[in-house]
DRENROLO-681644 format. One line per 3 residues: number of its first residue (from 0); their letters; for each residue x, y, z of C-alpha. Coordinates in nm, 3 decimals. Layout:
! residues N
NUM	a	X,Y,Z  ...
! end
This chain:
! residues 308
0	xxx	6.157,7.343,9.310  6.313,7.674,9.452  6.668,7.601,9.468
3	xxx	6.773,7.900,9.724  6.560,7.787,9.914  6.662,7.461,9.926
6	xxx	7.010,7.590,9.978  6.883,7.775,10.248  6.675,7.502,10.466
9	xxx	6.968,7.305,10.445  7.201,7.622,10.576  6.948,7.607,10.862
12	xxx	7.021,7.272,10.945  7.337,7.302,10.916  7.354,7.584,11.135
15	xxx	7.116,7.426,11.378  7.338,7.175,11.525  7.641,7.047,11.261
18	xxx	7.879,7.348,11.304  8.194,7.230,11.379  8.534,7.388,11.461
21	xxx	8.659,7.431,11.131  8.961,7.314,10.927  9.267,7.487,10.817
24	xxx	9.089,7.450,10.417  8.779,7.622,10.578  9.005,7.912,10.756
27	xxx	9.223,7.938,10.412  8.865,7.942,10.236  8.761,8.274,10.434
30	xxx	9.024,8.479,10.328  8.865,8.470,9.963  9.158,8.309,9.800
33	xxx	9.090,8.380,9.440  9.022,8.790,9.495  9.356,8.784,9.775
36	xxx	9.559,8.649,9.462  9.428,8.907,9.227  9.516,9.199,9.531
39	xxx	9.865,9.017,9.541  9.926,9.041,9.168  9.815,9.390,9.158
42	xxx	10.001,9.482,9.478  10.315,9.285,9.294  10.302,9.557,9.009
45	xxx	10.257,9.809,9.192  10.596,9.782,9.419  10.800,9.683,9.081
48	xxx	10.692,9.989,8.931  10.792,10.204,9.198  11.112,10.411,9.152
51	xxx	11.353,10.245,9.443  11.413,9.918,9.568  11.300,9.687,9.836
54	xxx	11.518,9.396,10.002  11.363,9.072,9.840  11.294,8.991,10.246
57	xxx	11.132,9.308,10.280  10.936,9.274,9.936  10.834,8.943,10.025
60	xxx	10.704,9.097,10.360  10.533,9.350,10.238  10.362,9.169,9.969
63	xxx	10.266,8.923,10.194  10.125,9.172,10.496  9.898,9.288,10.163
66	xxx	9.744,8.950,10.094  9.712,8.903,10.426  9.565,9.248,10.515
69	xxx	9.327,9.159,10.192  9.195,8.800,10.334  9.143,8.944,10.675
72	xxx	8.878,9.215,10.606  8.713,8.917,10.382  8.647,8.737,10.655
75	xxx	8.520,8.989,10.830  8.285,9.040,10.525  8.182,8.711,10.548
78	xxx	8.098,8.693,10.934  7.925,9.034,10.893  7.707,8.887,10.577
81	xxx	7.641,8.540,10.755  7.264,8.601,10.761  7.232,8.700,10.344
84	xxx	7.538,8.434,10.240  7.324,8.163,10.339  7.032,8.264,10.115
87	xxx	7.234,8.335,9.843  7.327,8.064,9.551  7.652,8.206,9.469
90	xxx	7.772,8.227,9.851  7.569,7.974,10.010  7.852,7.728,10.036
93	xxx	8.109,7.951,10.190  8.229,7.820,10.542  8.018,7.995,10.807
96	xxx	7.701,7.904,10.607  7.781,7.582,10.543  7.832,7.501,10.901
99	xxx	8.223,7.460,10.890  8.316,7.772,11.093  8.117,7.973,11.380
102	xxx	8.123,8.303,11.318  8.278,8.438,11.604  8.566,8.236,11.523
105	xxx	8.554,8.375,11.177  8.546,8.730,11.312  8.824,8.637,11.572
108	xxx	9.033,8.533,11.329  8.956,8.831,11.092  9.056,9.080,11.327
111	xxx	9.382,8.899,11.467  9.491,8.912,11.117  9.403,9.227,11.061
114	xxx	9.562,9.377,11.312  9.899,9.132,11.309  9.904,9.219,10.915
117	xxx	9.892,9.621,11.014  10.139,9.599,11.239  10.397,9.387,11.072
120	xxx	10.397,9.645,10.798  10.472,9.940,10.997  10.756,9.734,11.184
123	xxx	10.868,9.560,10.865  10.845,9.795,10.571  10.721,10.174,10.656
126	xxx	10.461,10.371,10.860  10.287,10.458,10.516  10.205,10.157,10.351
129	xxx	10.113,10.056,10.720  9.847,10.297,10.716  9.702,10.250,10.377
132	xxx	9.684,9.891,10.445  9.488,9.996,10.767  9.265,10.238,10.571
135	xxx	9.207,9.969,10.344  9.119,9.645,10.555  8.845,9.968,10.756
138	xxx	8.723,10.107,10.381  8.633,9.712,10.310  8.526,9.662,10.659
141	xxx	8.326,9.987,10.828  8.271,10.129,10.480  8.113,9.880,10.223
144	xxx	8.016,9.555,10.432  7.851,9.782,10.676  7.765,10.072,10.566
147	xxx	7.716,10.106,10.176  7.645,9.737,10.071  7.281,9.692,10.205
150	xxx	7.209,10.057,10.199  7.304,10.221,9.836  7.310,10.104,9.473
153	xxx	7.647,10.253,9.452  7.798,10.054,9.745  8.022,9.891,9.458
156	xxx	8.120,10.250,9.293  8.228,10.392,9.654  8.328,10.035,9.809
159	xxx	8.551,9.926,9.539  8.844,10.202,9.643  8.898,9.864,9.877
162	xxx	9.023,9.691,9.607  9.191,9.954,9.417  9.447,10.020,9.676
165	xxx	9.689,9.713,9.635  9.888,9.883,9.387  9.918,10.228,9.567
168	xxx	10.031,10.000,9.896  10.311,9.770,9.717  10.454,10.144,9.574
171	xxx	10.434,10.312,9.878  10.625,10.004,10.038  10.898,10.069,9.787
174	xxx	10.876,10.440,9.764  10.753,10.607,10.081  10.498,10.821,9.896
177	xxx	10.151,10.837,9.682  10.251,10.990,9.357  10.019,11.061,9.099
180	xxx	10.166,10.728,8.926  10.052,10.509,9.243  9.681,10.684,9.172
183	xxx	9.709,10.559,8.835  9.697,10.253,8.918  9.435,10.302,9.189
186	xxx	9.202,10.457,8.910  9.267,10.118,8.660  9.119,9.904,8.936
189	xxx	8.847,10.164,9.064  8.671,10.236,8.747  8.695,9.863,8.641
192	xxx	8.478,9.729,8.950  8.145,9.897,8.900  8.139,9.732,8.520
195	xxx	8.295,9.409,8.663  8.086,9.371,8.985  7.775,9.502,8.767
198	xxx	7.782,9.239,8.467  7.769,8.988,8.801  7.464,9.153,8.934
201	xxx	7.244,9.165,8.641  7.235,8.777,8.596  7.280,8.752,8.973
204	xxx	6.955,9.021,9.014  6.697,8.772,9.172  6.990,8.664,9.457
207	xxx	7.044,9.005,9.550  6.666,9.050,9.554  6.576,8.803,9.783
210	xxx	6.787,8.933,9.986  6.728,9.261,10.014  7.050,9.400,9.875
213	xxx	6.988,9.731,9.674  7.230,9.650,9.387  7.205,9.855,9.045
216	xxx	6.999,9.583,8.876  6.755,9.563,9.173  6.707,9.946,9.235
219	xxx	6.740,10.132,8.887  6.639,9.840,8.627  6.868,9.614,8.376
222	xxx	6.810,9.898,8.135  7.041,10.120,8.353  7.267,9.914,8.431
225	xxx	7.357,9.809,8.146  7.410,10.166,8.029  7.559,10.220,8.336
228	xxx	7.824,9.954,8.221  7.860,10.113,7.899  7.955,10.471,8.034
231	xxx	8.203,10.330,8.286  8.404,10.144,8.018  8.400,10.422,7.834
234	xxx	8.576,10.553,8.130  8.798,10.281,8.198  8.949,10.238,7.880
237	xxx	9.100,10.617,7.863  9.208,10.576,8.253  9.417,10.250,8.164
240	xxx	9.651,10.421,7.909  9.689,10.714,8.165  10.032,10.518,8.317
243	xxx	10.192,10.552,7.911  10.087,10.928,7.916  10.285,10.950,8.292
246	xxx	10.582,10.789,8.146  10.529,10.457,8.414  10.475,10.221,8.096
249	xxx	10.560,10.202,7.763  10.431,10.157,7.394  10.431,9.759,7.438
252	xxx	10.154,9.844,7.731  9.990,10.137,7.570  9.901,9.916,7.274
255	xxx	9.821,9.562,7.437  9.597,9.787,7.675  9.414,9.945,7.445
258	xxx	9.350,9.631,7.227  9.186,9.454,7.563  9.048,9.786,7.620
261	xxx	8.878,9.715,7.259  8.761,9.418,7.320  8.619,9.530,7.695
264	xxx	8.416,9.768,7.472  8.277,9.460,7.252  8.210,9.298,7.555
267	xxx	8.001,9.583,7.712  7.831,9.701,7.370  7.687,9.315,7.357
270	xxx	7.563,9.408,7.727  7.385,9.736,7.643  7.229,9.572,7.345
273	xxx	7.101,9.308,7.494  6.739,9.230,7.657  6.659,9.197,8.013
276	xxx	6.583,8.808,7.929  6.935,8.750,7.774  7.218,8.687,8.028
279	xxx	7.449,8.564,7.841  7.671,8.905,7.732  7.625,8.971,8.133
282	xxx	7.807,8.658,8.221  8.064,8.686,7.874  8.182,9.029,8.019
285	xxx	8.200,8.935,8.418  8.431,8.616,8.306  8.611,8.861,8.042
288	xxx	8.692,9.182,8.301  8.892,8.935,8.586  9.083,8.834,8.274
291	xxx	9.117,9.213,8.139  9.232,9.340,8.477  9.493,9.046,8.554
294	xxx	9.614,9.122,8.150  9.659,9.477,8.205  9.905,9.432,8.549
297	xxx	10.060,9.119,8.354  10.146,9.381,8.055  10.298,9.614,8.286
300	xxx	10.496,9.393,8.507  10.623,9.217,8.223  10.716,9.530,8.001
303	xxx	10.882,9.624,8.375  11.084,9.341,8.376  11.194,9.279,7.981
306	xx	11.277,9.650,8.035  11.486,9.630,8.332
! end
């Protein structure tokens, strides 16, 4: 028995005549919880690194226009990406598949909070972070979910500045400016997604397939990819002690970085090594990299505050 497909006749029915108005878990569930927590975290650091100060109320504010800002283009994504979720395993049972949400609601909802997060940041914390946020929720939006993602195997390498800007915004909220600190931190999470998102997509190849999304895996080969993976975390790892060399972090960071950073390497060198049939150092390194990223911020927020 085919499986997505399975998934998918019963998406059909679903959508055929069970969609219904949608509860507050299936709203909550299209902002993308688990990646708007990681874009909080980051965001977090970011604005306690920053030299300055925020009022907590501000902070709090500005954090939370971030998340916000974050969940909103994510449902966007998801009411754009309706058609492919639905014949996809791994999203099949998001909300607008699944029958709990029309998608003009979803988009409705997207764009309200889009907009109110925007605009609460300019009127709350500063014009700058205001506009970051904005060029971040349209990057996400306009430039990956429709533009890059079903067009280019390196939506992921251009598309995943999105997700690198949550640090630069929670130090401009503090700071007023993009210093070459605040693009630090940017880089970290930039050259981190194409390895991350990559390691997904090679034992995620046939979804993407199906599909008819031009991923690495799908376009170039396993073989490349995995090299692919190899050469970017060879990348990474110099790019994550680049805060210590700007004087934004200390030794305590420097060193716990580059041990993860080690140990990131392992991951990958299992990934180039292994054959197109073996999945398993694919799916080691996707669940190790959300750790490593979450580790890295965690190291320099908490060096931050022992410090301060």
């Amino acid at each position: 028995m085919n499986i997505g497909n399975t998934a998918i006749g019963q998406n059909k029915q679903v959508r055929a005549g069970q969609v219904r108005g949608g509860r507050v878990t299936d709203y909550l569930a299209l902002l993308k919880p688990r990646v708007m927590s990681l874009v909080l975290f980051t965001a977090l650091v970011g604005l306690m690194l920053a030299p300055g100060g925020l009022h907590p109320v501000v902070a709090i504010m500005a954090l939370g226009c971030i998340a916000v800002g974050a969940g909103a283009s994510g449902a966007i994504n998801m009411w754009y990406d309706a058609d492919i979720d639905g014949q996809m395993l791994r999203t099949c049972d998001r909300p607008i598949p699944r029958g709990d949400v029309k998608p003009r609601s979803a988009l409705i909802f997207g764009t309200v909070l889009s907009f109110g997060s925007v605009l609460a940041m300019g009127a709350f914390v500063n014009l700058l972070s205001a506009g970051l946020l904005a060029l971040t929720i349209a990057f996400y939006v306009f430039i990956y979910t429709m533009w890059l993602k079903r067009r280019t195997p390196q939506n992921i390498v251009i598309g995943g500045a999105a997700g690198a800007f949550p640090p630069m915004i929670g130090w401009a909220s503090v700071s007023g400016e993009v210093s070459l600190e605040a693009i630090a931190l940017f880089a970290i999470i930039f050259f981190w997604t194409p390895p991350h998102f990559w390691a997904l997509a090679l034992y995620r190849a046939d979804d993407y397939r199906n599909v008819g999304v031009p991923m690495l895996p799908v376009v170039a080969g396993k073989a490349v990819t995995r090299l692919q993976i190899l050469i970017y975390t060879l990348i990474l790892i110099p790019v994550t002690l680049s805060p210590v060399a700007l004087g934004t972090c200390g030794i305590a960071y420097g060193v716990g970085a580059g041990a993860f950073g080690l140990i990131f390497l392992g991951f990958a060198l299992q990934v180039w090594r292994a054959g197109d049939v073996n999945d398993r150092p694919a799916r080691r390194l996707f669940g190790y990299s959300i750790f490593y990223l979450f580790a890295l911020f965690a190291l320099m927020l908490g060096e931050r505050l022992i410090g301060s």
